[in-house]
PASEBA-1860 file (N, C-alpha, C; in nm, 3 decimals):
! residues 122
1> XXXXXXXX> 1.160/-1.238/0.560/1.142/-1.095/0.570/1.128/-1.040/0.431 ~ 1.047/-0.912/0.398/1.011/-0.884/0.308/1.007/-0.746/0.341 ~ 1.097/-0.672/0.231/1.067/-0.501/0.231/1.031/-0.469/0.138 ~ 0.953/-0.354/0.129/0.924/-0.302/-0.004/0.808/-0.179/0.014 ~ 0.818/-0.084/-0.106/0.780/0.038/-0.101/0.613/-0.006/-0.141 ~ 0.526/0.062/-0.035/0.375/0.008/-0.011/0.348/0.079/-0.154 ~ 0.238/0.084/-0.219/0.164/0.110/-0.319/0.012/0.062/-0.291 ~ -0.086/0.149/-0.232/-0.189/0.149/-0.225/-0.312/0.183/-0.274
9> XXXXXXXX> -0.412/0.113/-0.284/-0.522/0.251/-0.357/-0.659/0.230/-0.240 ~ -0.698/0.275/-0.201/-0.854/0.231/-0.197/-0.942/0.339/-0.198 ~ -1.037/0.213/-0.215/-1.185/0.298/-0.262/-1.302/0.210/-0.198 ~ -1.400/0.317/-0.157/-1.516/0.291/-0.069/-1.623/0.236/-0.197 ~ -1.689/0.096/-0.168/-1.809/0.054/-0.261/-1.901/0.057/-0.175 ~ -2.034/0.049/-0.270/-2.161/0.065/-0.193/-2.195/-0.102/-0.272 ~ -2.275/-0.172/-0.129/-2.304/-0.278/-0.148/-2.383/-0.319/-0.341 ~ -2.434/-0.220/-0.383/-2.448/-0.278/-0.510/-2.351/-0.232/-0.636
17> XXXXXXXX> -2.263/-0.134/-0.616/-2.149/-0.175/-0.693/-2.045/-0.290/-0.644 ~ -2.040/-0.329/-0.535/-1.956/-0.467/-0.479/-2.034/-0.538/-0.587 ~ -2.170/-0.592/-0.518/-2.220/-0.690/-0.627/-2.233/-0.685/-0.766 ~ -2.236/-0.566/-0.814/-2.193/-0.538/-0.959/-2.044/-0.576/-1.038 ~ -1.968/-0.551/-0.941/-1.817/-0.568/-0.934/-1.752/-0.730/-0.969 ~ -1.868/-0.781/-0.841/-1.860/-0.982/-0.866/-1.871/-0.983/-0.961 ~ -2.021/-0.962/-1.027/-2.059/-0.995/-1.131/-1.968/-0.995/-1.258 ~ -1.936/-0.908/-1.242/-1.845/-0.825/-1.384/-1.722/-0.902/-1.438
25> XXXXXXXX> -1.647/-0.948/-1.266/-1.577/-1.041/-1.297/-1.524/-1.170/-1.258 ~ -1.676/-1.193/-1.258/-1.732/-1.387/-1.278/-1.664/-1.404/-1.143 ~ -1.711/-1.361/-1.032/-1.639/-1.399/-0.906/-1.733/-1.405/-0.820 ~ -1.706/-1.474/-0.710/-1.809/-1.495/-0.561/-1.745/-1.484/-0.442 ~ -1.829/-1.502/-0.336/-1.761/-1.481/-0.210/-1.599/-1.533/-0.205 ~ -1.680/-1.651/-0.224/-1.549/-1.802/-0.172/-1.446/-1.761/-0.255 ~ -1.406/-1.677/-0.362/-1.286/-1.659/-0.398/-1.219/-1.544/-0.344 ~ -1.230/-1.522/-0.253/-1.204/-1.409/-0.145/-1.094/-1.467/0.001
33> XXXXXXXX> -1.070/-1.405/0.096/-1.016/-1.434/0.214/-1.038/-1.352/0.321 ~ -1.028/-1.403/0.436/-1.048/-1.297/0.545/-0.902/-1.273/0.622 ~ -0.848/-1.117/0.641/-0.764/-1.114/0.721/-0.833/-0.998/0.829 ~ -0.764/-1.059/0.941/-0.801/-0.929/1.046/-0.630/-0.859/1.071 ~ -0.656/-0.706/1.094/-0.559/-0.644/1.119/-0.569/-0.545/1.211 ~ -0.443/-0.539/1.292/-0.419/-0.508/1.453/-0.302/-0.427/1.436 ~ -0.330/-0.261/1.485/-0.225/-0.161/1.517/-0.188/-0.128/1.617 ~ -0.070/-0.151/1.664/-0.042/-0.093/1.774/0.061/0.012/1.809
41> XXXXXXXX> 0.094/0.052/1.903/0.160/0.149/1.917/0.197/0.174/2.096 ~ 0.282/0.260/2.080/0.359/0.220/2.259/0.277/0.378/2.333 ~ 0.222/0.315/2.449/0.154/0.397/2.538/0.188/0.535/2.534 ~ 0.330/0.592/2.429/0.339/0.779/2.429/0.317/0.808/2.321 ~ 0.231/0.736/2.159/0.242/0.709/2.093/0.383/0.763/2.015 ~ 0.455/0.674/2.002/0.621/0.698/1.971/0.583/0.691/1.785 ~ 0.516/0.586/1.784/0.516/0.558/1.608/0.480/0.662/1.518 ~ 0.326/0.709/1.604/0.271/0.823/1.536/0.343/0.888/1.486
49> XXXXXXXX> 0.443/0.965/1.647/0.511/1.090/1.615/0.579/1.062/1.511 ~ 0.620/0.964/1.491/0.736/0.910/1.389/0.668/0.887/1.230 ~ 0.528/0.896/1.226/0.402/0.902/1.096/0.498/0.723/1.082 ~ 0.486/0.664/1.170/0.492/0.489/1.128/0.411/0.447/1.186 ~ 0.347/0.279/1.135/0.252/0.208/1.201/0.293/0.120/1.220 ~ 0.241/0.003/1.328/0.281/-0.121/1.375/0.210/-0.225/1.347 ~ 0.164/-0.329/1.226/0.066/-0.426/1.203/0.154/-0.541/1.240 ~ -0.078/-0.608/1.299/-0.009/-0.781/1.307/-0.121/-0.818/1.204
57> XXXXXXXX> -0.096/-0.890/1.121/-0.213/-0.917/1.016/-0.203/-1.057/1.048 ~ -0.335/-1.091/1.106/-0.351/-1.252/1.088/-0.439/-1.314/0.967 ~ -0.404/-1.418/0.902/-0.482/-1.504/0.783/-0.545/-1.651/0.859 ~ -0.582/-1.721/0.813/-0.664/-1.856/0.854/-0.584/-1.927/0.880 ~ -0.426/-1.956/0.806/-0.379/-2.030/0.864/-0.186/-1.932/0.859 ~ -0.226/-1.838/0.888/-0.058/-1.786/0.900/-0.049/-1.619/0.981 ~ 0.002/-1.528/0.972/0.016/-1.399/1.064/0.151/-1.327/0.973 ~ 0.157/-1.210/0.957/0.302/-1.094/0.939/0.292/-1.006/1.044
65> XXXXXXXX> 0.387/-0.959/1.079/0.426/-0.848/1.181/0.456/-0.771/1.061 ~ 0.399/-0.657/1.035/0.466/-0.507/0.965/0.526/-0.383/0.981 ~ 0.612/-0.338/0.987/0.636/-0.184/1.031/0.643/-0.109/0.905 ~ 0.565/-0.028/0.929/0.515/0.119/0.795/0.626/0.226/0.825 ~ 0.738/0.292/0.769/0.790/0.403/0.820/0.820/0.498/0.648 ~ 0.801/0.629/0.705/0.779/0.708/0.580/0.923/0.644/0.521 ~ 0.922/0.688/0.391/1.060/0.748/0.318/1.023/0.847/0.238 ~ 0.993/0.955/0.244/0.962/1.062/0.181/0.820/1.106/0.144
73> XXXXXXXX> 0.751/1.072/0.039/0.599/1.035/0.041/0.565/0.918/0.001 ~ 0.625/0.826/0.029/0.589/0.634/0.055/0.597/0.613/0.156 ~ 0.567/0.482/0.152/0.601/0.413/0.275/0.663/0.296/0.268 ~ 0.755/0.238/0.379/0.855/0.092/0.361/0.777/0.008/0.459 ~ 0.755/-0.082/0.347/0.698/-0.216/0.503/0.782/-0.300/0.491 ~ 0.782/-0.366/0.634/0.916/-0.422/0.650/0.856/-0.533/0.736 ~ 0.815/-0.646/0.678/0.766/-0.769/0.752/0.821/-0.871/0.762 ~ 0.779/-0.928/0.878/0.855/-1.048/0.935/0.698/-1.202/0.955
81> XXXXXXXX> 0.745/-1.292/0.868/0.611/-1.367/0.836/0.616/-1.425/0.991 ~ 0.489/-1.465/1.007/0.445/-1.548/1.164/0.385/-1.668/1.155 ~ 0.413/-1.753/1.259/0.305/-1.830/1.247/0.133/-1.804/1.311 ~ 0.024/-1.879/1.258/-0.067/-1.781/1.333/-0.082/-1.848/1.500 ~ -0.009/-1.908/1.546/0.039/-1.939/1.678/0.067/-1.819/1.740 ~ 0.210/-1.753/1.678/0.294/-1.660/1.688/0.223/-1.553/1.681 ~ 0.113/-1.516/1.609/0.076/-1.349/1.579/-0.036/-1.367/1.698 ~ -0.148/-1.492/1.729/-0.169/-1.455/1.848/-0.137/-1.447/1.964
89> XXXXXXXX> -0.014/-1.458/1.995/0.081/-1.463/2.130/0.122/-1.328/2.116 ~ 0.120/-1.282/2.039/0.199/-1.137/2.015/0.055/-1.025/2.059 ~ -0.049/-1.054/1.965/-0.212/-0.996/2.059/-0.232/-1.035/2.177 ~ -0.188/-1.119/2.228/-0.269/-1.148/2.389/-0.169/-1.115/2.422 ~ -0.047/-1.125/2.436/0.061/-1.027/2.534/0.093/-0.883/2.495 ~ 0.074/-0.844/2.406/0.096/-0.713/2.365/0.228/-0.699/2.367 ~ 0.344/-0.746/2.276/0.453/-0.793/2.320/0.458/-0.790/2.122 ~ 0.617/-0.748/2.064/0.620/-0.784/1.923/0.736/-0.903/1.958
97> XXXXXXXX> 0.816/-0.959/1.839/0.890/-1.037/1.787/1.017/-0.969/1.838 ~ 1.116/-0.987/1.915/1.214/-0.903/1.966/1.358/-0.948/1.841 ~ 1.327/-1.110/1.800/1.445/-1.091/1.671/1.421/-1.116/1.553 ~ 1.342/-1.008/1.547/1.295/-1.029/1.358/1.333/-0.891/1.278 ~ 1.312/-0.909/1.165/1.371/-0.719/1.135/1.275/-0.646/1.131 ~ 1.187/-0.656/1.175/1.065/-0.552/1.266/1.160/-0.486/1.371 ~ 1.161/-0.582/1.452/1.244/-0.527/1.585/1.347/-0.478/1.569 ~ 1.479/-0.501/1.438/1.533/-0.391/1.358/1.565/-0.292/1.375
105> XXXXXXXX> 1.428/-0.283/1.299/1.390/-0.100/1.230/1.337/-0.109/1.324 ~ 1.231/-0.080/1.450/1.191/-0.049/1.551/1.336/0.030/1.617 ~ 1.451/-0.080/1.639/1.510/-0.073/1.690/1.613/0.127/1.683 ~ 1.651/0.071/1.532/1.710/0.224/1.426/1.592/0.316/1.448 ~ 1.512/0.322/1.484/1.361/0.461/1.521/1.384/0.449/1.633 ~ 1.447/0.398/1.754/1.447/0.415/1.863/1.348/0.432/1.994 ~ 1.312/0.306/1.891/1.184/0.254/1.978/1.198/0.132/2.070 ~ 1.171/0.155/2.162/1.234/0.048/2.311/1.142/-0.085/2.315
113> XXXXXXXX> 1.205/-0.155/2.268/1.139/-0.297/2.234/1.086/-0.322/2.356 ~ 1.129/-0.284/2.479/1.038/-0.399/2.587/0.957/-0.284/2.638 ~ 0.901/-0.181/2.529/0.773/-0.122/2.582/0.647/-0.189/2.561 ~ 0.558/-0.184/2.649/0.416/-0.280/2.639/0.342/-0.186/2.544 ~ 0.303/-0.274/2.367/0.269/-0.242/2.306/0.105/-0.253/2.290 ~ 0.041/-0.172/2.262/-0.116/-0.184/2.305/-0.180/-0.166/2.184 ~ -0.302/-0.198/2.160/-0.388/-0.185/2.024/-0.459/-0.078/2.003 ~ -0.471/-0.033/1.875/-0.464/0.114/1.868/-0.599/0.113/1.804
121> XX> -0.700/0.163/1.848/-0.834/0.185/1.734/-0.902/0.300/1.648 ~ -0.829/0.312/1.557/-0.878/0.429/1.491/-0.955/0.389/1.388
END
């Protein structure tokens, strides 16, 4: 498990500053990775109201469960590593980790673990 106060930036490139960007610093595809990432949230959206989010981030060969909850104007993520066995059992059932410290802090927000959690597309 891993907590810690998020620190983010992003910024939108247009395909030829990306490739400008490689260039610049001597980099190519292949030194890159692919993750896909999955939000969910419980059918009244409980998290929203709560301005928290629910990630399953899967990698090629691994998965984290995350929970985002404010602390003032940050945010705390609070992840629990997976296997990527584990993070897709958690997508096809729509179902999180019931003893990890996700489920926790879910728990302290008073959020009802055996609600059927669904994927959120924004």
């Amino acid at each position: 498990m891993a907590q810690q106060v998020e620190i983010e930036f992003n910024n939108s490139l247009t395909k030829s500053e990306y490739t400008k960007l490689l260039s610049s610093l001597n980099l190519s595809e292949k030194d890159f990775y692919l993750q896909e990432n999955y939000y969910y949230d419980t059918k009244d959206w409980k998290l929203k109201k709560l301005h928290s989010a629910l990630r399953i981030r899967l990698f090629s060969d691994s998965a984290e469960l995350t929970l985002k909850t404010p602390t003032g104007k940050d945010f705390l993520e609070t992840t629990d590593n997976l296997s990527l066995k584990q993070g897709k059992l958690l997508l096809n059932t729509h179902t999180i980790k019931l003893d990890g410290h996700v489920a926790k802090q879910l728990t302290e927000l008073n959020v009802n673990l055996k609600n059927s959690f669904y994927l959120v597309h924004w």
